[in-house]
N, C-alpha and C positions, 0 to 999 in steps of 0.2 A: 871419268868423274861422275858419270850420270848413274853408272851402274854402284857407285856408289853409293850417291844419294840414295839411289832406291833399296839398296841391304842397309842403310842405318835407319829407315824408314819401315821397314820388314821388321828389325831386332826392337824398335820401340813398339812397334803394334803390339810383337812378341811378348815383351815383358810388361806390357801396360795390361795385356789380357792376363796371364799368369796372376801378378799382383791384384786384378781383379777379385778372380777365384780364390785367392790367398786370403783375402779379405773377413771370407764368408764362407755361408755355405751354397749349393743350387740346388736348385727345387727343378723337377724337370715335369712337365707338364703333358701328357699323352691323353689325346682322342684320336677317335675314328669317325665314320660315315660322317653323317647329321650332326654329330659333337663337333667338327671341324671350326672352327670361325667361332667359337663359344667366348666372350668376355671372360679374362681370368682376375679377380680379384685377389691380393696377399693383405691383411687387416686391414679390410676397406678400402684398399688403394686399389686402383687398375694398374695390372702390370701389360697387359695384350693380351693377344687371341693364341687361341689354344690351337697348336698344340707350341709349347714356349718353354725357353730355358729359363728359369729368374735366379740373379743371385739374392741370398735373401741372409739376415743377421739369426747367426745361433738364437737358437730358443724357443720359446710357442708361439705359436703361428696359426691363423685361421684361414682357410684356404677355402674362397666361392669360386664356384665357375660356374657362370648362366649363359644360357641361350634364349633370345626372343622367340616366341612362338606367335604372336598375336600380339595386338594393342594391350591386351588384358592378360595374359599367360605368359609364364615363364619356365622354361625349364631347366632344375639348377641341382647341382655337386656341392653339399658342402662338407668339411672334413677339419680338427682342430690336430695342429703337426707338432712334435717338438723334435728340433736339432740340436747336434751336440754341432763342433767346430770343423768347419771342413770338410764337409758331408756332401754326399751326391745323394739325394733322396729323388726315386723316381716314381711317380703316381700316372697309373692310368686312370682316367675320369670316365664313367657314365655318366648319363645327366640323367633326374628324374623322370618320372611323370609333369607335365604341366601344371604349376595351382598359379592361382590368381597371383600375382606384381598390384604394388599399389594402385595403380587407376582400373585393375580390377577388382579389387577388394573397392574401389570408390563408389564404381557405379554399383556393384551392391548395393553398397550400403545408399547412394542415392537413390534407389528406386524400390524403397518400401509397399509403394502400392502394385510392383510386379512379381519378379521373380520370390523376395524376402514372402510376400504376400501370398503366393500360389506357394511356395514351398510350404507354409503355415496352414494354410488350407488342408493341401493334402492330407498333412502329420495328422489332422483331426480327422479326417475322413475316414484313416489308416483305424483309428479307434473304433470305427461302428464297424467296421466290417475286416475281420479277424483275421479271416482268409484272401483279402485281397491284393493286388499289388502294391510294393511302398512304389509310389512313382518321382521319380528327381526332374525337374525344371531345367533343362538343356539353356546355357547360357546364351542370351544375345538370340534365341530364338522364339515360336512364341509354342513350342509345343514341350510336351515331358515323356517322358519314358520312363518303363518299369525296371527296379534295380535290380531284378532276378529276372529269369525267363519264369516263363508260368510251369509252375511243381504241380507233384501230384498230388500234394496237399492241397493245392490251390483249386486246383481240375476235381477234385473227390469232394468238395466245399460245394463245389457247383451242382454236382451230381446228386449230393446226399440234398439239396436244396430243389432238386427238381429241375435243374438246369440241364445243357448239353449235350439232350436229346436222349439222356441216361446212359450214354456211352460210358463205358468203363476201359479203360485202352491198358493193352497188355505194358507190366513192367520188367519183362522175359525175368523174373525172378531178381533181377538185382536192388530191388527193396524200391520203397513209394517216399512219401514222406516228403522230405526237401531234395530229392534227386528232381531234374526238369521234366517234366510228362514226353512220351515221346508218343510215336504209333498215333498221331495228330494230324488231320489233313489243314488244309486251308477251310475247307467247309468246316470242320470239328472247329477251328479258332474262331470261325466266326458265331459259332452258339456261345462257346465261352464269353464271348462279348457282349453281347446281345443277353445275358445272364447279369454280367458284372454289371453293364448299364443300367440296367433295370435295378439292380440291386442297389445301387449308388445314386441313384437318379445323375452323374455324371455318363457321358459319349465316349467311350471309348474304343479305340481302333485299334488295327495293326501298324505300324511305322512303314513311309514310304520308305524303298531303300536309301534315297538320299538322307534320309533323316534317321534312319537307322547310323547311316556312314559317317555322320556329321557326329551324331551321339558315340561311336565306335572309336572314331580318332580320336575326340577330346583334344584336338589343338595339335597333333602331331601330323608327321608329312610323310611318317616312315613306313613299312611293311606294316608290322606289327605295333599297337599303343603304347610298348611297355619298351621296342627298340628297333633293332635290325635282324635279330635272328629269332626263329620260332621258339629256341629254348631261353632267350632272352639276352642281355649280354655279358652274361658269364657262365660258367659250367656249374655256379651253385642256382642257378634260375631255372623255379618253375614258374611260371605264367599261366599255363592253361592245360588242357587234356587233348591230346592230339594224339596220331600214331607219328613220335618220335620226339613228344615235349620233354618229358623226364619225369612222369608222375605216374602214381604206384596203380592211375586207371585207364594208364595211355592202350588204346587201342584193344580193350577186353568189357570197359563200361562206360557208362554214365558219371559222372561224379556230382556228390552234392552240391546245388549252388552256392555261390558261397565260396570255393576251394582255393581260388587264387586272390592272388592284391588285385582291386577295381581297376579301373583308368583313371584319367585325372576327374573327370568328371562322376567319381563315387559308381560308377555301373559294374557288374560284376557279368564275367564268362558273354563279353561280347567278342570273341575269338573262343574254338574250341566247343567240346562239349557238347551242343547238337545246334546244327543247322536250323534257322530261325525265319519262319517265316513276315514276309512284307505284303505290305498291299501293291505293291504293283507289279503289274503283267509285262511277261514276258514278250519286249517289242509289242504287235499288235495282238497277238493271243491273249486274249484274258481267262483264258481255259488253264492258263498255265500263270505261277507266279513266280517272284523273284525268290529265293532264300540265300541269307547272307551272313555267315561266320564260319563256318567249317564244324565238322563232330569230332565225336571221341576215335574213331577211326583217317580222319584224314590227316592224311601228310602235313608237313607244315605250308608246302603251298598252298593247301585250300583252306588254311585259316588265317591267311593274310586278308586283310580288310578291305583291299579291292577284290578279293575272289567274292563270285556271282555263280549260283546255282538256281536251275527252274525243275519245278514237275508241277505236275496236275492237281487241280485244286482239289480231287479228292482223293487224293496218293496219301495212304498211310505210311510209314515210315520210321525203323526205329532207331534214325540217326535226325529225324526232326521234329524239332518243337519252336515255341512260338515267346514272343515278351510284348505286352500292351503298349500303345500310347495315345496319347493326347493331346488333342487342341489345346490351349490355354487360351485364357480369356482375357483382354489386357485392361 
């Protein structure tokens, strides 16, 4: 009798699922790494975490999926669906980059005499001085960073000005202009600074590495700002210049700054492209410094955003160059 019970118990599960599916259509919901545990939204409704089956009704459909990054960031998939009846539709999800979620779009906007204010600042500074870095106000912190690494437009500004000790640094022929200045020691960045300073009557410095790092994630936990793999996470993804990202200067140049999509935090080629010098020494050596993104020659291990590189502060080099930053003033 019992073995009963339980096959007509079996046959209703059976046909209560069936006649579910019959209903509708299902939407199948696919993440990986970091995307796992992501909120899945179907028109503004929470249906669960990703990765999730949902039955959902013919038709158009808006489909979010976010993941918390922070108090203030979010990183989110959104995609508008239409089904016909009876459909298995499967999607795999990336999640973005990080931007602000409402309470960080808030404190923006509530803290007009900081960040909003120093971003303003800047943009006007950026006007008297042509060749200088645009510099972006790093959230929730009290310094900024330069959105390009320093070009040789930028280094040849300084030079033609009487700056930089009038060093001219080799560009082995692959053109000047908005490519990153390379053939750069530590002592060479600090004339450039020590130029711009003076030029701006603003201080400005190299990034320690932890604030370089802080600037390079933009809110993410993964390998890379943009995902989990070096070419990004799909086969149409370029990201950066590396030997073996997928771009037409992997591992033969330099590429212009500029070349790829920023972080979440608007910075450009903080992975890839040349190795960036910081201000701080390596362990106790201050003969030696940190440098922190990987070049146009490295693998994609060593443009992962935990990889750490040292030489000699006055090591020329023509896989390193440098990016500004700054105190803010609060």
């Amino acid at each position: 009798m019992k073995l009963i019970y339980v096959f007509l118990l079996l046959t209703l599960s059976l046909v209560a699922s069936a006649s579910t599916y019959a209903e509708g259509s299902v939407l199948t919901i696919n993440c990986a790494g970091a995307d796992v545990g992501a909120e899945v939204l179907v028109n503004g409704e929470f249906k669960g975490e990703c990765p999730l089956d949902i039955k959902v009704p013919a038709g158009k459909l808006r489909l979010m999926v976010q993941k918390k990054v922070d108090d203030y960031n979010d990183r989110i998939y959104e995609q508008e669906i239409r089904l016909g009846e009876d459909v298995v539709k499967k999607i795999d999800v990336v999640l973005g980059v990080p931007q602000l979620n409402a309470e960080g779009k808030k404190l923006t906007l509530k803290s007009p005499g900081t960040e909003l204010a120093n971003a303003d600042k800047l943009q006007e500074e950026k006007k008297i001085c042509v060749h200088c870095p645009e510099m972006v106000p790093i959230p929730n912190t009290n310094f900024a960073i330069a959105k390009y690494t320093v070009t040789f437009q930028d280094w040849d500004a300084c030079v033609v000005d009487g700056g930089c000790n009038g060093y001219r640094p080799s560009d082995k022929e692959w053109g000047r202009a908005t490519r990153p200045v390379i053939n750069v020691s530590w002592n060479d960045a600090q004339a450039y600074i020590k130029w711009l300073s003076n030029k701006t009557g603003n201080t400005y410095r190299l990034p320690t590495e932890e604030e370089w790092e802080i600037a390079a994630r933009a809110g993410t936990t993964t390998d890379y700002y943009w995902g989990i793999f070096p070419f990004g996470d799909s086969t149409e993804s370029v990201n950066a210049n590396c030997n073996g990202c997928g771009s037409k200067w992997d591992n033969r140049t330099t590429a212009p700054v500029g070349s790829f999509k920023p972080n979440g935090y608007g910075l450009y080629d903080m992975s890839g492209n040349v190795w960036q010098w910081t201000d701080s020494c390596w362990g106790d050596d201050c003969s030696y410094r940190v440098l922190r993104g990987g070049s146009w020659n490295d693998t994609g291990t060593n443009i992962r955003i935990s990889a750490r590189f040292k030489d000699a502060v006055n090591e020329r080099y023509h896989i390193s160059g440098f990016r500004v930053a700054m105190t803010l003033k609060k």
